[in-house]
N, C-alpha and C positions, 0 to 999 in steps of 0.2 A: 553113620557118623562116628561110631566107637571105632570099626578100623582104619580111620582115617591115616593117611599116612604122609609126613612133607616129601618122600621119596618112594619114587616107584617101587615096588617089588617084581613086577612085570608089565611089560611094555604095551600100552595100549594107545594106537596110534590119534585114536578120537581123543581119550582124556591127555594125552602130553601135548594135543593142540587147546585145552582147553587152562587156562591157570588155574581155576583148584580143583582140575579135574570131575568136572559135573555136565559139562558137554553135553548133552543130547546126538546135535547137529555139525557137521564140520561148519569149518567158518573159512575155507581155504579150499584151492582145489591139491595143493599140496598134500592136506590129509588125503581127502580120496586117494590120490595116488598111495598114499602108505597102508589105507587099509585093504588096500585091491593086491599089495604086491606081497608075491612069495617069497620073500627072501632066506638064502639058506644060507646058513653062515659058512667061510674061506675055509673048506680043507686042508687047504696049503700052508695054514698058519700052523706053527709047533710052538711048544711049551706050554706050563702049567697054567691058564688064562687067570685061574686066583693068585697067583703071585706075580701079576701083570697092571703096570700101571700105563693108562690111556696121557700121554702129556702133547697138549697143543697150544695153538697161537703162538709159535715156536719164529724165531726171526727167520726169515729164506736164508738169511746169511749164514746162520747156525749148521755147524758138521755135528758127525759122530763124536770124533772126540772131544766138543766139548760139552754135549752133553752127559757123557761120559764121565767127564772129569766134576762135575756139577754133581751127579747122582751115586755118583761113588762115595759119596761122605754119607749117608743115610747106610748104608750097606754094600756086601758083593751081589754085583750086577751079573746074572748070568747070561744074558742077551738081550742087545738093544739093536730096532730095526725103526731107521728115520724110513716116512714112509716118502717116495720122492715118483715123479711122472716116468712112466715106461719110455715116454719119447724124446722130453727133452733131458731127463735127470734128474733136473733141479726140485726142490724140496717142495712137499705139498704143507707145510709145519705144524705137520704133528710125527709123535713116533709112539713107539712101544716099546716099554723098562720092563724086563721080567729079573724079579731078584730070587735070590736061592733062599732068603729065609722071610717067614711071615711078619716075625720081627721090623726090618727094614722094609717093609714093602707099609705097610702101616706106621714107620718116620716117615718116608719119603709125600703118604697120601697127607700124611699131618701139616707139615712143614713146609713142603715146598709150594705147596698153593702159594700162585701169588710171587711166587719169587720172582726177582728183575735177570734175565737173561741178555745180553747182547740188547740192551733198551725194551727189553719185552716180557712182561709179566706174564707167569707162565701160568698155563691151568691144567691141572691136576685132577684123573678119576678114575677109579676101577675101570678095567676095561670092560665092556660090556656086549659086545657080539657075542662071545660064547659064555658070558653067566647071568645075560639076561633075558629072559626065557619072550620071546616073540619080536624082538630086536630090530626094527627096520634102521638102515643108516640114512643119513641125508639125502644123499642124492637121492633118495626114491619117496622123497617128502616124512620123512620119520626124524631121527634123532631127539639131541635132548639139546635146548639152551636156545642160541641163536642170539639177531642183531634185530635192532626196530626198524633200521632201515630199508633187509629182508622182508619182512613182511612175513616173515615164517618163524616166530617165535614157538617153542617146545619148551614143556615144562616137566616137573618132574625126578630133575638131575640135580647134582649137586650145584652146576650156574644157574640155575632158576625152580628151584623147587615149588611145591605145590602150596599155592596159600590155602588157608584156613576156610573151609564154606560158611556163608553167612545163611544161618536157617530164620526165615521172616515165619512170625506169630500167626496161623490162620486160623479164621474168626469161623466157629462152625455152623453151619448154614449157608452162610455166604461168606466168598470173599472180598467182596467188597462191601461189606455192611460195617458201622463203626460198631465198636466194644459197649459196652455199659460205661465204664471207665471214661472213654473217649467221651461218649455224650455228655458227661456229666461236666467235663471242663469246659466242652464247647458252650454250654449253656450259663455255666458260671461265669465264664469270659466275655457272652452276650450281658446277661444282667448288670454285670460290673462298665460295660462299654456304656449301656443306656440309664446305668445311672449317675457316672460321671457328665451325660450329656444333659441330663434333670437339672444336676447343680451349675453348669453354665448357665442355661434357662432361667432359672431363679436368681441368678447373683446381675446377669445383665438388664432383669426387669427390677432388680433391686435399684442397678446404679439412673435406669429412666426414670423410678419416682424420686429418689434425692437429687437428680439435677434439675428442677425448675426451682426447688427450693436455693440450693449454692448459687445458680444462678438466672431471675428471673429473665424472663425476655420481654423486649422491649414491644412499645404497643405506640402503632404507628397513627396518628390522627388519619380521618379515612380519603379525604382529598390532600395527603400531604405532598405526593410526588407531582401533582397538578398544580401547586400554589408555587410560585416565582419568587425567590429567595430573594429577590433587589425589593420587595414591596415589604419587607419587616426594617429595611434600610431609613434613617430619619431622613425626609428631605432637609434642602438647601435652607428656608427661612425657620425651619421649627428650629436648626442648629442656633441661627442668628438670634432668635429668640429667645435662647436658653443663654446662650452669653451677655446678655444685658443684664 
């Protein structure tokens, strides 16, 4: 945990598939393919790889010159190579900025992160085939960064560095047994449960004894629904009788 780092220092194809780098297992067969492969980096590339800046997500539309004229305000530029298809030409977008002073090579990493090109926010990063030590590129399921919609997310880089590992508390003995701690609330939060349910108990045996009192109930004579409501009625001669 004390070396932890949000940036790789060397390229490991297991942890940059993994986000804070604690992986065990690939989760992809992409990794496999990156830890199975030998990759040795382009001979054929020239110049100093530390005063080389990796710039991509670059418009197809985007030439030499104007990325040129863009990274020339940081410093002098002493070779830039867009890198484009052997067959058809046209631009793969990204390239490589090697400037002549360390000065400018660290404005340009500062700065132009991010900057709007030809409608396209540029990204910015050392280059890293020849200064980062066991380096697979994309195509051979490595790299660093990536889209969600890939399915091949790489961590590690300056686009998606390493989060932070989250280290859980283990209880010794078991892992799955609770703390002292833990018991103690759960038990407290039981007692408190069941003697909130005491005092409901008690108050609605309270409100059964005060209601016959508020309101007694009525006491029905035992033949009353049997006896014929018209026979408490006065006949016809008892009425005439009473009016004389």
């Amino acid at each position: 945990m004390n070396d932890w780092m949000p940036i790789a220092k060397e390229y490991d194809p297991l942890k940059a598939g993994s986000i804070d780098g604690t992986d065990e297992d690939p989760h992809d067969r992409a990794v496999w393919r990156a830890m199975l492969a030998r990759y040795v980096p382009n001979k054929g590339v020239t110049g100093d790889p530390l005063l080389t800046l990796f710039v991509a997500r670059l418009n197809l539309q985007t030439k030499e010159d104007k990325l040129r004229e863009v990274f020339s305000r940081y410093g002098d530029i002493r070779r830039l190579r867009l890198v484009r298809d052997l067959v058809t030409g046209f631009s793969k977008g990204y390239a490589f900025i090697e400037f002549r002073e360390e000065r400018a090579l660290l404005k340009a990493y500062r700065d132009a992160d991010g900057l709007l090109v030809d409608q396209r926010e540029l990204f910015v990063d050392y280059e890293l085939e020849r200064t980062l030590r066991g380096w697979v590129p994309r195509r051979l399921g490595g790299g660093l960064g990536g889209k969600k919609e890939s399915g091949q997310l790489r961590f590690g880089g300056r686009d998606r560095p390493f989060r932070k590992p989250i280290n859980l508390p283990v209880v010794k003995g078991d892992l799955y047994r609770e703390g002292k701690r833990d018991r103690r609330e759960r038990s407290r939060s039981r007692e408190r449960h069941w003697e909130s349910r005491a005092r409901e108990r008690d108050h609605d045996r309270g409100r059964e004894k005060r209601w016959p009192e508020r309101e007694p109930s009525r006491a029905w004579p035992e033949n009353d629904w049997e006896r014929d409501p018209r026979e408490d009625r006065p006949r016809g001669r008892e009425k005439r009788d009473r009016s004389k």
